[in-house]
TIPATOR-851723 format. One line per field, with one value per residue: residue number from 1; residue in one letter; chain; x, y, z of N, C-alpha, C in turn. Coordinates in steps of 0.02 Angstrom, whole numbers, m for minus. Layout:
i [NUM,...]
aa [A,...]
ch [A,...]
n.px [X,...]
n.py [Y,...]
n.pz [Z,...]
ca.px [X,...]
ca.py [Y,...]
ca.pz [Z,...]
c.px [X,...]
c.py [Y,...]
c.pz [Z,...]
This chain:
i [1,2,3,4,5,6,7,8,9,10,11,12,13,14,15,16,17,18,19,20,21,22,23,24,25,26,27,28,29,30,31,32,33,34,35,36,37,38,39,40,41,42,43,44,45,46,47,48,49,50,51,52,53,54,55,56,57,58,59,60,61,62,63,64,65,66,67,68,69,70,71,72,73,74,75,76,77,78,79,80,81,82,83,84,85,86,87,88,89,90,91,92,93,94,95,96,97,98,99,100,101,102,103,104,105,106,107,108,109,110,111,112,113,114,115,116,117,118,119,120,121,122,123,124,125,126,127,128,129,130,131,132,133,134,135,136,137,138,139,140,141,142,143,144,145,146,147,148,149,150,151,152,153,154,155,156,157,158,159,160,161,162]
aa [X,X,X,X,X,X,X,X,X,X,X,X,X,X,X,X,X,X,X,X,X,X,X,X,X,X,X,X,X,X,X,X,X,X,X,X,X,X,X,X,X,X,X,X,X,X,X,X,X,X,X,X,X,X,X,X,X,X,X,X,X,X,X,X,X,X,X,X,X,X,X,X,X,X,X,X,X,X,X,X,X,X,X,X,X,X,X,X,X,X,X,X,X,X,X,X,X,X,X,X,X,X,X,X,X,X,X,X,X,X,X,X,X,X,X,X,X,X,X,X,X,X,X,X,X,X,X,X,X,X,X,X,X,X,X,X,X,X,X,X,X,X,X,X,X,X,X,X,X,X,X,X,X,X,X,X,X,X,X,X,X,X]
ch [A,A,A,A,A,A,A,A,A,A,A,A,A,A,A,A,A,A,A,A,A,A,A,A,A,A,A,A,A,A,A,A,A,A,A,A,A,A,A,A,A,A,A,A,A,A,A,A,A,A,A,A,A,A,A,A,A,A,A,A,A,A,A,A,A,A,A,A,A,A,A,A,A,A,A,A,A,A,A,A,A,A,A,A,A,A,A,A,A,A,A,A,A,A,A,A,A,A,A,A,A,A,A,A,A,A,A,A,A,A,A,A,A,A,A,A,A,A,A,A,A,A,A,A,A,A,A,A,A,A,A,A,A,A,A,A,A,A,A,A,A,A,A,A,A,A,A,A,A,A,A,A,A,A,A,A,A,A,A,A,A,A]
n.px [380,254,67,6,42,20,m122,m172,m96,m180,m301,m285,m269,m381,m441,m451,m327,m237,m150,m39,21,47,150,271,213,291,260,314,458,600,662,772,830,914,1089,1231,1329,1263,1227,1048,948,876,716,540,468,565,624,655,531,385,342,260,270,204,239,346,485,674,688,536,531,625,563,461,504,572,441,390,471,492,314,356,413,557,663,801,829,747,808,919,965,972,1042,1189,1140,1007,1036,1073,961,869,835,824,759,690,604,526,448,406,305,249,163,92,19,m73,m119,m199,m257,m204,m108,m178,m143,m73,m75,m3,165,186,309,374,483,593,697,877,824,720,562,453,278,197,36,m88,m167,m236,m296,m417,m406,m359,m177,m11,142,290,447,598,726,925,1004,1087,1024,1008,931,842,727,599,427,292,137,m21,m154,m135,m61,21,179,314]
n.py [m569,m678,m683,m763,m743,m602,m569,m639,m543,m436,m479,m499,m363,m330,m347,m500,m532,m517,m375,m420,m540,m431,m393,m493,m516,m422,m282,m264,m189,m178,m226,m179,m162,m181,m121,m49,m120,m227,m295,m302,m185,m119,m181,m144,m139,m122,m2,189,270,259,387,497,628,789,897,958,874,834,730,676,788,724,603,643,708,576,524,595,597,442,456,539,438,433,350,337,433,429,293,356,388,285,160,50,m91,m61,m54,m130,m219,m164,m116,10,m30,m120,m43,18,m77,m126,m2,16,m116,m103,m2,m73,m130,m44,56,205,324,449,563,638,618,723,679,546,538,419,361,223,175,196,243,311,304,367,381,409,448,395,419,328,294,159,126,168,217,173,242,211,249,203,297,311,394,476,517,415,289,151,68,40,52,m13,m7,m65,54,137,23,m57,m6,m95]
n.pz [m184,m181,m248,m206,m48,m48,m78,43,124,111,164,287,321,312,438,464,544,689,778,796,702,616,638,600,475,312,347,471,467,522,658,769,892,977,1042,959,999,1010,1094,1187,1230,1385,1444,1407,1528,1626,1559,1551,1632,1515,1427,1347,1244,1191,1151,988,963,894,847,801,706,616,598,520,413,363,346,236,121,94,68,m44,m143,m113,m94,m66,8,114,207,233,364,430,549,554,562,501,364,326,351,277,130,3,m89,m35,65,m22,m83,38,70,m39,m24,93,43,m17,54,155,79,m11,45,131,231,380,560,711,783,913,1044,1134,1263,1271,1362,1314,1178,1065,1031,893,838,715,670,538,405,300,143,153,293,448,508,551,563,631,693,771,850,903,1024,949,845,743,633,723,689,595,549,471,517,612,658,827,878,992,1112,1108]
ca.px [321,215,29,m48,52,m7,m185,m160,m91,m235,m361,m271,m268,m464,m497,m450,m279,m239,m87,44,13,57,242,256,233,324,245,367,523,627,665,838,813,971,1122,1250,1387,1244,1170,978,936,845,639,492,450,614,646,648,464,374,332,221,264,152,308,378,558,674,658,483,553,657,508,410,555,569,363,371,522,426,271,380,463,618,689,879,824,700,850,981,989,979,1087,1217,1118,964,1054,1058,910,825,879,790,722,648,547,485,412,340,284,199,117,60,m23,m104,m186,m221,m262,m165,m67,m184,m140,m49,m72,50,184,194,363,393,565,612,774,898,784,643,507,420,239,121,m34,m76,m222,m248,m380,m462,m400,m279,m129,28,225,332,508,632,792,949,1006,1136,958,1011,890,855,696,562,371,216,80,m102,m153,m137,m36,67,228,339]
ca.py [m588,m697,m673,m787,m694,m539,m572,m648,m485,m375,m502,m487,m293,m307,m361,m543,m536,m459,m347,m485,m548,m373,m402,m568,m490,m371,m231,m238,m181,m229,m187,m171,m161,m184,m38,m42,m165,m301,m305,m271,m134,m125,m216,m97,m125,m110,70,235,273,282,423,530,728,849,957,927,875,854,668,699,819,671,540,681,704,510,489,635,560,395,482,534,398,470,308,340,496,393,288,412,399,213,156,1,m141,m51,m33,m207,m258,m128,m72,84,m48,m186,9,38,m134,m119,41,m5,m167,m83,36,m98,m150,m2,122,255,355,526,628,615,655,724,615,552,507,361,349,143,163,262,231,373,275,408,340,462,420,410,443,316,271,135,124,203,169,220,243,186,257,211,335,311,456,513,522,373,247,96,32,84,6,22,m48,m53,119,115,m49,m25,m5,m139]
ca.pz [m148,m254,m278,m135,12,m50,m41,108,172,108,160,346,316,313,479,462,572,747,761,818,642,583,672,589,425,268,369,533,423,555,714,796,969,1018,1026,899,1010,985,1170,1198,1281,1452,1430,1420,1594,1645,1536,1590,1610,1445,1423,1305,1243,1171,1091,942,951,835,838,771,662,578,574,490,375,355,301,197,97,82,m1,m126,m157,m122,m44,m37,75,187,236,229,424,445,556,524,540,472,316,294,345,234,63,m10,m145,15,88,m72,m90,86,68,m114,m5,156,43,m41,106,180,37,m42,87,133,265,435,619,762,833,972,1071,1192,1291,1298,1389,1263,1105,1062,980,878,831,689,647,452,378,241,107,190,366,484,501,593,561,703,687,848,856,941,1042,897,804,681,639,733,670,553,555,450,569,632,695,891,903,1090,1098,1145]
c.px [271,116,m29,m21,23,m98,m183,m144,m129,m285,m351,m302,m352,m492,m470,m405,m269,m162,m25,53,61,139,270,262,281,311,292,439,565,622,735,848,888,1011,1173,1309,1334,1205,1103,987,886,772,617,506,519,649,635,582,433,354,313,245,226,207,353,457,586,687,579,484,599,593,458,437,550,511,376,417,480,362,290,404,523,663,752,867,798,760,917,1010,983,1052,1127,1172,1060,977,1057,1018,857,845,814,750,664,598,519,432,367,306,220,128,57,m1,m76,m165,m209,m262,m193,m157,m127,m178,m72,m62,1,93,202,249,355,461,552,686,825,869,715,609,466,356,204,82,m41,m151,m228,m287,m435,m481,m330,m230,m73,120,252,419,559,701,830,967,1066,1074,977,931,871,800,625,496,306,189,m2,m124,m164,m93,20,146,255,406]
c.py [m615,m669,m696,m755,m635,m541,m599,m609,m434,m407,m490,m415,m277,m331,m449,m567,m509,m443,m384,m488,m501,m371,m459,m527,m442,m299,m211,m245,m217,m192,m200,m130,m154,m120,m73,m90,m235,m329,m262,m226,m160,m144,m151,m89,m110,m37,124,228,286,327,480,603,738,908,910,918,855,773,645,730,755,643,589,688,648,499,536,616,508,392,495,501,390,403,283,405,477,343,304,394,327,193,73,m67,m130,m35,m87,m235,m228,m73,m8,48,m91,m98,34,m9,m133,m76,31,m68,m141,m17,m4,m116,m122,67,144,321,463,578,589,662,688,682,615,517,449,343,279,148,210,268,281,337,352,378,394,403,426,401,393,290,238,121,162,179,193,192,245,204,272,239,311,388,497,513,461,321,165,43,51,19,22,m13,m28,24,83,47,m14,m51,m61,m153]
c.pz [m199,m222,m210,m82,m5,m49,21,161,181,123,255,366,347,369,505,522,636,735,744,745,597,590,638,502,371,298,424,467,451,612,745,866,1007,1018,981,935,1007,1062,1166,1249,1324,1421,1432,1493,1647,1627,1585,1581,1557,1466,1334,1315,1204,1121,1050,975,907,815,788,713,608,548,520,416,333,276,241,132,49,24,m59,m165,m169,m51,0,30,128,215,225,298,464,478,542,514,512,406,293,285,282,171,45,m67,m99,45,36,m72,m30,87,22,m76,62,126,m4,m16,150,140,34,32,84,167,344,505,663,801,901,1004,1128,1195,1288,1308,1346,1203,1119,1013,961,831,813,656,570,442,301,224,139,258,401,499,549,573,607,683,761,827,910,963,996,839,710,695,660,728,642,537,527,488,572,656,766,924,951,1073,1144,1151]
């Protein structure tokens, strides 16, 4: 990443950009929407109802797992549970690099909230909040129901699930 995208991404970071943007950038890792024979799964509006819990599960328990990984820079462990095509799309050296950039333009990584689940059809989007230096932020990690990983997202705090 040379020198002008990267200001360009911390000048976004500050206000400059709206989320979309944020999808569009080094920040959406990737996303792998689909199931593992290569067909999309069912639309939002078409999913089971989203739906929001309040109890941990152990989905949650992963993504918590995941960030905490992450912080340390323990990047073979953060995708340990990546599943096939997230293994491609994302080496343990490409989530370091985003990790290193998203905290460029967000601050230094300080705390985190409770996550929160959303069903999209068989995929558990698990969505915590983050607590960092200059603005908030949020980790987006979607599970398949064998709890592998099917798509992993630093983002805006609050950006809607889609």
């Amino acid at each position: 990443m040379n020198i002008a995208h990267r200001r360009k991404l911390i000048t976004w970071a500050r206000g400059a950009a709206v989320a979309t943007a944020l999808g569009a950038t080094v920040f959406m890792l990737t996303a792998c929407q689909g199931n593992r024979s290569g067909n999309t799964t069912a639309s939002p509006t078409s999913a089971t109802a989203a739906s929001t819990t309040a109890t941990p599960s152990q989905d949650d328990q992963l993504a918590l797992q995941i960030l905490d990984a992450i912080v340390k820079g323990d990047f073979e462990t953060a995708t340990a549970r990546f599943d096939s095509q997230m293994k491609q799309k994302l080496t343990p050296r490409d989530l370091f690099v985003s990790w290193t950039t998203y905290q460029e333009a967000f601050g230094k990584y300080q705390s985190h909230g409770a996550p929160q689940d959303v069903r999209l059809g068989e995929l558990t989007v698990v969505n915590t909040p983050l607590q960092m230096e200059r603005q908030p932020g949020e980790l987006r990690v979607t599970f398949h129901p064998d709890q592998t990983v099917a798509g992993l997202f630093f983002l805006k705090a609050e950006t809607p699930v889609s």
